[in-house]
DRENNUZA-136450 format. One record per residue (C-alpha): residue number from 1; y, x negated, z negated. Coordinates in nm, 4 decimals, decimal comma. Layout:
<fises>
{nulo NUM py Y px X pz Z} $
...
</fises>
This chain:
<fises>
{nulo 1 py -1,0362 px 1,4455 pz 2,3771} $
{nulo 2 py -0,9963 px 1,1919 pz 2,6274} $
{nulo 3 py -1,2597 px 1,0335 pz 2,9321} $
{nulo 4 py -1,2181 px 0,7600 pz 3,2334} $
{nulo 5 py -1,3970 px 0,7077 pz 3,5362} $
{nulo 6 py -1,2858 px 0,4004 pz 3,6238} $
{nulo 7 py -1,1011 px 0,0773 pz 3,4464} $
{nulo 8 py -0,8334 px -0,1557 pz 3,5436} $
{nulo 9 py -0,9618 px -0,5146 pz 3,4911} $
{nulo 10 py -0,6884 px -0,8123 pz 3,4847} $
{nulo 11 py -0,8250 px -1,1499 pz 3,5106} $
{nulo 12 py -0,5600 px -1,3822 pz 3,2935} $
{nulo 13 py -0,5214 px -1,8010 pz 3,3151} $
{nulo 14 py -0,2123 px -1,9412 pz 3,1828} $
{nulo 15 py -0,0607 px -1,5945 pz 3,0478} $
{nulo 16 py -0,0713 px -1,5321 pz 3,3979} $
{nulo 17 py -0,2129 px -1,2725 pz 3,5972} $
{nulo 18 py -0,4665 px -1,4039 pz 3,8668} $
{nulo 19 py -0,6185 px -1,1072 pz 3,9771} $
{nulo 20 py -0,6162 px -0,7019 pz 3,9063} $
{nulo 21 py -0,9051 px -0,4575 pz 4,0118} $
{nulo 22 py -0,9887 px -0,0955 pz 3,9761} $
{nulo 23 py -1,3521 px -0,0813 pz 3,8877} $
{nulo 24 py -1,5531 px 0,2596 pz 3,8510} $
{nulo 25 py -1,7665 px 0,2527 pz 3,5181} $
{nulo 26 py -2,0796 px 0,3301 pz 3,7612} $
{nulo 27 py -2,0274 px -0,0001 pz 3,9199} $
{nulo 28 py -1,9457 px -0,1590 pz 3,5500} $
{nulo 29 py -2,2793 px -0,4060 pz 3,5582} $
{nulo 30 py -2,2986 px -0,4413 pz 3,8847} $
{nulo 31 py -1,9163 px -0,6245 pz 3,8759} $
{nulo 32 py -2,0360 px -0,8244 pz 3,5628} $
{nulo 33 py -2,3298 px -0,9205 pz 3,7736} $
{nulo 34 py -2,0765 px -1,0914 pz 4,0225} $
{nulo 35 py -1,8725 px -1,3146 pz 3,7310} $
{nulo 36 py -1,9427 px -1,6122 pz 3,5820} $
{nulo 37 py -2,1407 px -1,5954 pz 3,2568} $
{nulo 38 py -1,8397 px -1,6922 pz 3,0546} $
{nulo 39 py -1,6282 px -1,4687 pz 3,2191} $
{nulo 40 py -1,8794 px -1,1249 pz 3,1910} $
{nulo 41 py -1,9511 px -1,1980 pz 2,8223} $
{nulo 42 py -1,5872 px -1,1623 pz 2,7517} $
{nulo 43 py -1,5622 px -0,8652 pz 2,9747} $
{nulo 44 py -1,8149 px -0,6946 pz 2,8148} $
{nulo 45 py -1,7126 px -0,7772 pz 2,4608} $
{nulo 46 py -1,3950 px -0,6218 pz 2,5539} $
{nulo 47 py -1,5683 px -0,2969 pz 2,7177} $
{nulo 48 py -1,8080 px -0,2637 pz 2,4083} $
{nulo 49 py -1,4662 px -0,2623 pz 2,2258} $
{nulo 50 py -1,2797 px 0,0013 pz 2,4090} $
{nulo 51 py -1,5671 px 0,2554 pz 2,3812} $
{nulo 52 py -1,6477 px 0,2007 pz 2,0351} $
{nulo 53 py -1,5841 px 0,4711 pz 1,8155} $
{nulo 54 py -1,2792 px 0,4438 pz 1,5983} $
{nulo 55 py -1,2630 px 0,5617 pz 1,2616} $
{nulo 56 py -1,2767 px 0,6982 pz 1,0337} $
{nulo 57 py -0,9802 px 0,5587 pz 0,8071} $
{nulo 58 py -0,9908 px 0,5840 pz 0,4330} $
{nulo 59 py -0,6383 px 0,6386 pz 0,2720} $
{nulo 60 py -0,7285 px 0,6448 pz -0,0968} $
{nulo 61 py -0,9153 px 0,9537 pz -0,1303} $
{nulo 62 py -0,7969 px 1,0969 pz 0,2396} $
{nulo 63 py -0,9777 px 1,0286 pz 0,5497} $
{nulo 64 py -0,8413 px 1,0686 pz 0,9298} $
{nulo 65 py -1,0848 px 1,1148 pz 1,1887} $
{nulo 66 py -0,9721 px 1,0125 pz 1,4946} $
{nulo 67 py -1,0960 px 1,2763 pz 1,6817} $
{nulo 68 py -0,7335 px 1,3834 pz 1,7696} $
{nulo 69 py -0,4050 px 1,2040 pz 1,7226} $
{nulo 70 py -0,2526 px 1,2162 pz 1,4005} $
{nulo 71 py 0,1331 px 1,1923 pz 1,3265} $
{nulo 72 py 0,2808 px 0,9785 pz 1,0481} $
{nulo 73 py 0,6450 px 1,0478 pz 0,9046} $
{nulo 74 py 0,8923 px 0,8072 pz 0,8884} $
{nulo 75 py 1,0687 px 0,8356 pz 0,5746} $
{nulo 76 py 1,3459 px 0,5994 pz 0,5096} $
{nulo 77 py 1,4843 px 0,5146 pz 0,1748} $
{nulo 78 py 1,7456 px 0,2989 pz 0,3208} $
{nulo 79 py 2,1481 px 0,2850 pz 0,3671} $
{nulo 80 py 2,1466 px 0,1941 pz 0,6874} $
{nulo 81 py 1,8488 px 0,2528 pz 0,9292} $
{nulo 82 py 1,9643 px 0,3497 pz 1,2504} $
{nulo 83 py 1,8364 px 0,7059 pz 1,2750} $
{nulo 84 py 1,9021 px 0,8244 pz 0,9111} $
{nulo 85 py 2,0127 px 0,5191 pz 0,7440} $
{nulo 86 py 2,1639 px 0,6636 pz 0,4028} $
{nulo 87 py 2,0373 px 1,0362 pz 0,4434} $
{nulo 88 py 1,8096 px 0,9684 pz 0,1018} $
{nulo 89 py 1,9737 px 0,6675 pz -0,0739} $
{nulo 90 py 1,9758 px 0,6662 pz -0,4459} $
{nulo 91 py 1,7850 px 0,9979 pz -0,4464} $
{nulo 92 py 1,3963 px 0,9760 pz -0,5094} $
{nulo 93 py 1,3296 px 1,3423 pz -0,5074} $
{nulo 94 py 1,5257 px 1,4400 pz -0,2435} $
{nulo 95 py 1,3170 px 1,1701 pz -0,0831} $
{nulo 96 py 1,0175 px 1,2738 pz -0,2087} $
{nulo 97 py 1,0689 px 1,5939 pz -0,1147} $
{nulo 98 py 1,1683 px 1,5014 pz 0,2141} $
{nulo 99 py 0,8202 px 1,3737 pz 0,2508} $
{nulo 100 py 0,6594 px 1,6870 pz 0,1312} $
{nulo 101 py 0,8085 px 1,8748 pz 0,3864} $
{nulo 102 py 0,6821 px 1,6303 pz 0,6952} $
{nulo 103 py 0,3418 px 1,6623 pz 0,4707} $
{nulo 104 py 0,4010 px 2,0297 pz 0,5381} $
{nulo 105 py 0,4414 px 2,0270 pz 0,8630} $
{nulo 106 py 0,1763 px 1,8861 pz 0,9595} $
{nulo 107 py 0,1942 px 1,4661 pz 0,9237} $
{nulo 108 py -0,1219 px 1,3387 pz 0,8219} $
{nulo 109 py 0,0683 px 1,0268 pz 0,6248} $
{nulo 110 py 0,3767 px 0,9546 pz 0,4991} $
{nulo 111 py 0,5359 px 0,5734 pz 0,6257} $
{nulo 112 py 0,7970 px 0,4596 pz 0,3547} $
{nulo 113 py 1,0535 px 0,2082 pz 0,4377} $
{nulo 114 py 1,3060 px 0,0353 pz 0,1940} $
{nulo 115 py 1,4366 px -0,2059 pz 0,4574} $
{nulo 116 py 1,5564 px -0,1366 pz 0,7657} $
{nulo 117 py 1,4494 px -0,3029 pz 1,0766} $
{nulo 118 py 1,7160 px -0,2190 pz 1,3271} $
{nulo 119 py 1,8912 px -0,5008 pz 1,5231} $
{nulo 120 py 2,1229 px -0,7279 pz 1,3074} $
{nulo 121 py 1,9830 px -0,5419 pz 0,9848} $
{nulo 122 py 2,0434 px -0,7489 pz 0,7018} $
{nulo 123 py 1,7837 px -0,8982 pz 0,4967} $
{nulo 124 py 1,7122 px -0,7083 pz 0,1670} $
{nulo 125 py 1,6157 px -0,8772 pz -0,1450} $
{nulo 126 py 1,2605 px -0,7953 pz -0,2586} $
{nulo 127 py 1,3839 px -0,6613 pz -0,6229} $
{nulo 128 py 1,6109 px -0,3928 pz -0,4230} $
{nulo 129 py 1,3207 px -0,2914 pz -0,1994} $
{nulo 130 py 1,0875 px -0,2223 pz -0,4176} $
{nulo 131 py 1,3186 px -0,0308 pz -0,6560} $
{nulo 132 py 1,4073 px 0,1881 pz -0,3444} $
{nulo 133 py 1,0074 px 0,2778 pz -0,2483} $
{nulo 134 py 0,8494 px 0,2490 pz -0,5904} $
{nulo 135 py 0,9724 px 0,6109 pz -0,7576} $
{nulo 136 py 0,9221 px 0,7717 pz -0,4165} $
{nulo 137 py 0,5572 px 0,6007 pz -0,3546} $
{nulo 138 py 0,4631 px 0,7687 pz -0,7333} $
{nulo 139 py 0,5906 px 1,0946 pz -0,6401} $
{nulo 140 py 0,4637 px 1,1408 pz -0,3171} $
{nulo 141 py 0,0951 px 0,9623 pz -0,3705} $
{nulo 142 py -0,0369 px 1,2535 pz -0,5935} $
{nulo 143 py -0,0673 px 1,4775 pz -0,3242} $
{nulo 144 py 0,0013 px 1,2726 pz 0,0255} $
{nulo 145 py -0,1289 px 0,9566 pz 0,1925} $
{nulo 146 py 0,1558 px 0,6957 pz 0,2090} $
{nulo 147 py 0,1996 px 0,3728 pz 0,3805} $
{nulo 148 py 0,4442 px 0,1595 pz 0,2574} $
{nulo 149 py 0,6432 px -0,0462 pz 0,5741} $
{nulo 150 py 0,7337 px -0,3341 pz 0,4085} $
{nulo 151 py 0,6529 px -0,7097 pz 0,5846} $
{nulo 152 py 0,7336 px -0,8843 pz 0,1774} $
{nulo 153 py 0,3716 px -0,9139 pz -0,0043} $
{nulo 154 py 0,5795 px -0,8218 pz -0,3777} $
{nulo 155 py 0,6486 px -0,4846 pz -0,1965} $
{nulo 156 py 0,3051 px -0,4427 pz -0,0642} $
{nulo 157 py 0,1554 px -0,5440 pz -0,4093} $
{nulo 158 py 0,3694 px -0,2874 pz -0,6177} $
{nulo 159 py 0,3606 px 0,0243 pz -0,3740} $
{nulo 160 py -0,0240 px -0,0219 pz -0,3719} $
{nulo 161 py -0,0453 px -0,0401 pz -0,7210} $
{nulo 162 py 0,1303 px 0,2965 pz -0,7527} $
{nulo 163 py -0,0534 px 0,4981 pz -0,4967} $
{nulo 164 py 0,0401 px 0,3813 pz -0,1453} $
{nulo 165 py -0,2779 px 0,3377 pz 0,0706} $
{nulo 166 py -0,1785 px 0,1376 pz 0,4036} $
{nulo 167 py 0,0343 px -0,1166 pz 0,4694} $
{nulo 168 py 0,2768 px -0,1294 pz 0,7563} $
{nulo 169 py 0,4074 px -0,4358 pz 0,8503} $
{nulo 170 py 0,6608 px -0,5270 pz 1,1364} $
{nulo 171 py 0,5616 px -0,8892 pz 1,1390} $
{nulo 172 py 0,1946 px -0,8765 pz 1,1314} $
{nulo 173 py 0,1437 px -1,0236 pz 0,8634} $
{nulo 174 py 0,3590 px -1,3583 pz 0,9225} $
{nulo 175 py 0,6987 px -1,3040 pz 0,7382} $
{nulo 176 py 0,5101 px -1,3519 pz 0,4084} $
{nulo 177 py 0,2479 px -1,5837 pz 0,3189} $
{nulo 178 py 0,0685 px -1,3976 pz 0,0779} $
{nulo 179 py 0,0418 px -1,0595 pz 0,2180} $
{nulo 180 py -0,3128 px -1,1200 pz 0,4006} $
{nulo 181 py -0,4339 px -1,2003 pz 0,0771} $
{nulo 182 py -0,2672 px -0,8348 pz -0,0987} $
{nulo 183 py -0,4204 px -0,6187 pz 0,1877} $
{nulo 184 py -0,7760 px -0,8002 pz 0,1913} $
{nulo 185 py -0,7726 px -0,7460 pz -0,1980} $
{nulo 186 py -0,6488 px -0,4358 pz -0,2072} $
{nulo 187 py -0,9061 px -0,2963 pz 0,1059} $
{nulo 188 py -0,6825 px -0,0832 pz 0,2348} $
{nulo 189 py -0,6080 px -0,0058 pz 0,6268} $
{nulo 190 py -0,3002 px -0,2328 pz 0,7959} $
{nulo 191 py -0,0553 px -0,1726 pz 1,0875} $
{nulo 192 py -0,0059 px -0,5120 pz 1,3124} $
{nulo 193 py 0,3200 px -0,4773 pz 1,4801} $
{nulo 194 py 0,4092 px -0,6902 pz 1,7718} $
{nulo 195 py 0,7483 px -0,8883 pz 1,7808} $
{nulo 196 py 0,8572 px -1,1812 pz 1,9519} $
{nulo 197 py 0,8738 px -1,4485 pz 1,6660} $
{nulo 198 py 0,7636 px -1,2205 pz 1,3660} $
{nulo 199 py 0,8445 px -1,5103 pz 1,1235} $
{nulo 200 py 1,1959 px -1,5550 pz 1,2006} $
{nulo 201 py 1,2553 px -1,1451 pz 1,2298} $
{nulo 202 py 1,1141 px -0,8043 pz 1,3936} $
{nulo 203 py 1,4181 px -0,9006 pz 1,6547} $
{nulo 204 py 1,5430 px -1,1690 pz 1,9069} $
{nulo 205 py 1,2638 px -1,3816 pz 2,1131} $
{nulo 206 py 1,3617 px -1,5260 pz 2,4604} $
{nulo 207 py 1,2150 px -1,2737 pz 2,7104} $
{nulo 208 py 0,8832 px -1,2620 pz 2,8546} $
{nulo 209 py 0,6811 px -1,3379 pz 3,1315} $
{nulo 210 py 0,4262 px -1,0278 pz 3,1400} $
{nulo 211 py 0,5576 px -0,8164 pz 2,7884} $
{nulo 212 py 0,1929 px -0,6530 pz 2,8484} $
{nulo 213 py -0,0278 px -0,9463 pz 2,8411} $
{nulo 214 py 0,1598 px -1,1484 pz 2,6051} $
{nulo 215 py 0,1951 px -0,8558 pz 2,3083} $
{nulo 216 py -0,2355 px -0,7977 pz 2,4074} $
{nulo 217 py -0,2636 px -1,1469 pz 2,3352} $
{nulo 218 py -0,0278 px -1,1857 pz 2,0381} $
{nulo 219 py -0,2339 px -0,8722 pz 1,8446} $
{nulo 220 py -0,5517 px -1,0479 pz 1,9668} $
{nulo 221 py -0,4861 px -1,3223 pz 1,7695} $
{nulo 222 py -0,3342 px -1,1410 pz 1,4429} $
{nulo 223 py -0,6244 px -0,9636 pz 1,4045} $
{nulo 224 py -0,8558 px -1,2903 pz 1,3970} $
{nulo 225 py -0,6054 px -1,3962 pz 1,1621} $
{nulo 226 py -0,6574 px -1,0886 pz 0,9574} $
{nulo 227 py -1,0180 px -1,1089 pz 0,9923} $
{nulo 228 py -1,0051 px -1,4564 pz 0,9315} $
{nulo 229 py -0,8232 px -1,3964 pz 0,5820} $
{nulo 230 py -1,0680 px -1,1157 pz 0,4847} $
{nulo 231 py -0,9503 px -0,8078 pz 0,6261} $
{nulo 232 py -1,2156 px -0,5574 pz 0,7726} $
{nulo 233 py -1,1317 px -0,5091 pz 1,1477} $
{nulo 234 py -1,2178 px -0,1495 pz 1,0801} $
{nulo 235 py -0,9401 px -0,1265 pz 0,8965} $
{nulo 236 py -0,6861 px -0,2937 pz 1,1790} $
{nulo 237 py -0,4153 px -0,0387 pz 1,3434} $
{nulo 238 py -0,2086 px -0,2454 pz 1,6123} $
{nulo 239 py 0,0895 px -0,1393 pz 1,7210} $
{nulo 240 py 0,2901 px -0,2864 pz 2,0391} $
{nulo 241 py 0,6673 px -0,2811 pz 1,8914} $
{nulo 242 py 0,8438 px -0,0620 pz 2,1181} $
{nulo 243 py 1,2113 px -0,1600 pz 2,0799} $
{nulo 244 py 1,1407 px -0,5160 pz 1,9242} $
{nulo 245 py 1,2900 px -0,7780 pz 2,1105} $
{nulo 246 py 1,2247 px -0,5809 pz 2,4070} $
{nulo 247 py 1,4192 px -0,4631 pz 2,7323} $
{nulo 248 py 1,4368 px -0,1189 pz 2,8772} $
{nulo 249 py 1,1892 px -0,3214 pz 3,1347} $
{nulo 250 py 0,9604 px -0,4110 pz 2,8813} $
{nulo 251 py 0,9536 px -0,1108 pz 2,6920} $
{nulo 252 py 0,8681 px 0,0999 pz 2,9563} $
{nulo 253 py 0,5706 px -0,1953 pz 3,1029} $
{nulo 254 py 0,4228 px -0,1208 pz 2,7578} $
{nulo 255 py 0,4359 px 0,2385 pz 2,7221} $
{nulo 256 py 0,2666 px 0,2410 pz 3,1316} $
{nulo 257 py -0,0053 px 0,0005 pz 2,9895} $
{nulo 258 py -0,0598 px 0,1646 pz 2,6111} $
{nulo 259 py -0,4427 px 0,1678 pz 2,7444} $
{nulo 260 py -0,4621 px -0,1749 pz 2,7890} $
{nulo 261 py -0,4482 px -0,2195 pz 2,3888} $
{nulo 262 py -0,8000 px -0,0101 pz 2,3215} $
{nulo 263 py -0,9624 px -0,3263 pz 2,4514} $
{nulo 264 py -0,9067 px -0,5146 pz 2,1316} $
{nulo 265 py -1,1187 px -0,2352 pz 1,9537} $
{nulo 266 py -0,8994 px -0,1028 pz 1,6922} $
{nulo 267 py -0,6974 px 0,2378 pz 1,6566} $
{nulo 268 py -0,3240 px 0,2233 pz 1,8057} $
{nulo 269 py -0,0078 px 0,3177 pz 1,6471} $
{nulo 270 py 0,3153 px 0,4399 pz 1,8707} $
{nulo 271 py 0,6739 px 0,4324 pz 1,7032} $
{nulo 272 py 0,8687 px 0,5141 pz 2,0117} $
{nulo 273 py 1,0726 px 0,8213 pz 1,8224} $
{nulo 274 py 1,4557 px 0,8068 pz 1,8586} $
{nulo 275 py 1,4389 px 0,4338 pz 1,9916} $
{nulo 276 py 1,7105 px 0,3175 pz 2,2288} $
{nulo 277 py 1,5029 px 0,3327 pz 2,5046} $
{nulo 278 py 1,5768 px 0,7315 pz 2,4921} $
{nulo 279 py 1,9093 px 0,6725 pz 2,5054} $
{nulo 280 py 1,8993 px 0,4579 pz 2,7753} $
{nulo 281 py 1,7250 px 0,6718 pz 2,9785} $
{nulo 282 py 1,9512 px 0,9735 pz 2,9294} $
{nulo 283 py 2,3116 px 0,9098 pz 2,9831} $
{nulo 284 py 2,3205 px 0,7013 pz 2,6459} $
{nulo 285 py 2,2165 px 0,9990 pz 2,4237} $
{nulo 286 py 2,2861 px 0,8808 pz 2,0219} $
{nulo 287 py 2,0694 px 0,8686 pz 1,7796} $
{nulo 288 py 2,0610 px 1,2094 pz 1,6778} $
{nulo 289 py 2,0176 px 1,3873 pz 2,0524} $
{nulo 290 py 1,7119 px 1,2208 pz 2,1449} $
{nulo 291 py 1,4648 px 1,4925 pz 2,0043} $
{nulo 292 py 1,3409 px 1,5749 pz 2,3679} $
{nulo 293 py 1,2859 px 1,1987 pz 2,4745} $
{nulo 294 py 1,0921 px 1,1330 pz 2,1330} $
{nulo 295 py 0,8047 px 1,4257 pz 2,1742} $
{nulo 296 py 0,7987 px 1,3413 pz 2,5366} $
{nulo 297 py 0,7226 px 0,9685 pz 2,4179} $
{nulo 298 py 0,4255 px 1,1068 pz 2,1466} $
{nulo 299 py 0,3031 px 1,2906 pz 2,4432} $
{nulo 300 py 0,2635 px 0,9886 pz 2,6547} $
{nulo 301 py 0,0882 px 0,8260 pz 2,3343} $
{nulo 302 py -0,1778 px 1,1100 pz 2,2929} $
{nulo 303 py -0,2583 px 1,1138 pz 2,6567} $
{nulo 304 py -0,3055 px 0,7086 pz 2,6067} $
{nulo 305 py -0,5090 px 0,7540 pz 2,3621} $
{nulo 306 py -0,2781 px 0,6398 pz 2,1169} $
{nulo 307 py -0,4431 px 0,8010 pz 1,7217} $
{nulo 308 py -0,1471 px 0,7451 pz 1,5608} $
{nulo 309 py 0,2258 px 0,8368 pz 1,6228} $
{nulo 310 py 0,4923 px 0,7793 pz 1,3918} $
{nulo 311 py 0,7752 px 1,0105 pz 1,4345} $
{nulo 312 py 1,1017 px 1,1360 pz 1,2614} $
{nulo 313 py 1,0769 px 1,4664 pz 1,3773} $
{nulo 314 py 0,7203 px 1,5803 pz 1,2676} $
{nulo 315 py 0,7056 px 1,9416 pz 1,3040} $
{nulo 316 py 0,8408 px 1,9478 pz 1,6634} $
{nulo 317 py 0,5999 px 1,6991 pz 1,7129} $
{nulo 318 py 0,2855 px 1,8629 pz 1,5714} $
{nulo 319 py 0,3681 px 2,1412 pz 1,7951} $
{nulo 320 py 0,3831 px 1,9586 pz 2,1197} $
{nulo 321 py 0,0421 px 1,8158 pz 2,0304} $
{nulo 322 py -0,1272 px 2,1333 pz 1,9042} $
{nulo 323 py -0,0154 px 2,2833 pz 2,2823} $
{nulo 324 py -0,1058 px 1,9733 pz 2,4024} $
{nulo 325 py -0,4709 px 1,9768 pz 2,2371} $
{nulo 326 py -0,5094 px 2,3400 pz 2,3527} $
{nulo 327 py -0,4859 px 2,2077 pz 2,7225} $
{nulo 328 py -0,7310 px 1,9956 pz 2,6472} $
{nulo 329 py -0,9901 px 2,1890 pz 2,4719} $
{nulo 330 py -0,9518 px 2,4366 pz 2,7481} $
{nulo 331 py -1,0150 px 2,1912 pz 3,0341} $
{nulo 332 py -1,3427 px 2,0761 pz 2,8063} $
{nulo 333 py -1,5112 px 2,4244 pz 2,7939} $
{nulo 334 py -1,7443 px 2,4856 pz 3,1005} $
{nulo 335 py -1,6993 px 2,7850 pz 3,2860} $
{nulo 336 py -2,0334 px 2,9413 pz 3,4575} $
{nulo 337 py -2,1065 px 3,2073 pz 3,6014} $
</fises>
């Protein structure tokens, strides 16, 4: 669905930038030709990454091809997550139901949360996590893919074991010391989120030099981390953490350079939907008025390339994409004669 003619290549040293070039993909070797070996082997490794095929993902016994993006629903079984904190508290098949709906609709997965992440959430005990998620997880895995969002490897462990088949986790893997170890067992797909100092919180961090660079970096080495602990790259969904310990400056540097993250050679996940960002942007809209700034925000992620994009609102979503895909499929088909 999507081409280039040309890439940006940053030359880094020190986290800093030293030097930024547009260079047409007909002139690709010839530019590796002028670097030092060191130098063109990593640039190459990195090419050889962004053009390799992603995909497909096995979710139990569903598969996404990544031949299109593909929208997850957020479904919170929390009392207070920002957007709908409460909405399906104490009430697995309301919840469940919920889910079926987005299912419905047209999500491809269901992500389950039983914490919330929002800024200054409190920390919630594993025990009360898992006995939000686990009767929705065994209601809604019979008939729907399911990621559990959870960064506490108990909660991973037990969601799995009753049909969830990804993991989602806001600290990539570093809040919990045995969760590599659950998702390399289990061999099912992960989500590495980006956050300033993942083992203290999803929150907080003291600002950044280049957001871009430094979140490229920090996934970089999360996923050697994963691999390193036995997790199948293939398997690897990154995610930059739009509206973690981020400005309205850094937000928007990352959602400009989304492309930038195909170069570490795994599929991308956007959760931009309802974040504050919106509301900063548009006369400080709440929570509940940024429908318009959310599928404007999954937009931006299919045209980045972005294959997965986890919303609240799924089927206004899935609408703006199926136009969106019809543009595309049109501008694919020749026209002769």
């Amino acid at each position: 669905m999507l081409w280039f003619a040309a890439l940006e290549v940053i030359a880094v040293a020190g986290g800093r930038r030293t030097d930024q070039r547009i260079v047409p993909v007909a002139e690709w070797d010839a530019f590796l030709a002028t670097l030092p070996a060191r130098e063109a082997e990593a640039a190459a490794a990195t090419f050889a990454r962004l053009t390799a095929p992603r995909g497909p993902l096995a979710l139990g016994e569903r598969v996404l091809r990544f031949d299109q993006p593909h929208v997850a629903g957020i479904l919170n079984v929390t009392p207070d997550s920002f957007s709908d904190g409460g909405k399906h508290r104490d009430d697995p098949e309301a919840a469940a139901a919920a889910g079926f709906d987005m299912i419905a609709a047209g999500a491809s997965l269901i992500d389950l949360g039983g914490e919330s992440t929002r800024p200054g959430a409190p920390l919630v005990w594993e025990g009360d996590e898992l006995a939000r998620v686990a009767p929705v997880v065994e209601r809604l895995a019979k008939t729907a893919a399911v990621s559990i969002d959870t960064r506490k490897a108990a909660v991973m462990e037990a969601a799995l074991a009753r049909g969830a088949a990804m993991v989602n986790d806001v600290s990539a893997l570093a809040w919990d010391t045995r969760s590599a170890e659950i998702v390399a067992r289990a061999g099912v797909p992960v989500v590495l989120m980006h956050s300033p100092e993942p083992a203290k919180g999803p929150h907080g961090g003291a600002g950044y030099g280049d957001v871009l660079i430094e979140a490229y970096d920090f996934l970089e080495r999360r996923i050697a981390f994963a691999e390193a602990a036995g997790i199948d790259r293939a398997r690897i969904i990154v995610d930059p953490g739009i509206g973690f310990g981020k400005s309205l400056a850094d937000n928007l540097a990352l959602l400009n350079g989304l492309g930038l993250f195909h170069g570490l050679g795994c599929p991308l996940m956007l959760g931009a939907s309802r974040k504050r960002l919106i509301g900063a942007l548009s006369g400080e809209a709440p929570v509940a008025a940024r429908l318009g700034g959310s599928v404007a925000l999954a937009l931006i992620g299919a045209q980045a390339g972005a294959q997965l994009l986890r919303v609240h609102d799924v089927a206004e979503t899935v609408q703006a994409l199926k136009v969106w895909r019809g543009l595309r499929d049109a501008a694919l088909t020749p026209r002769l004669g």
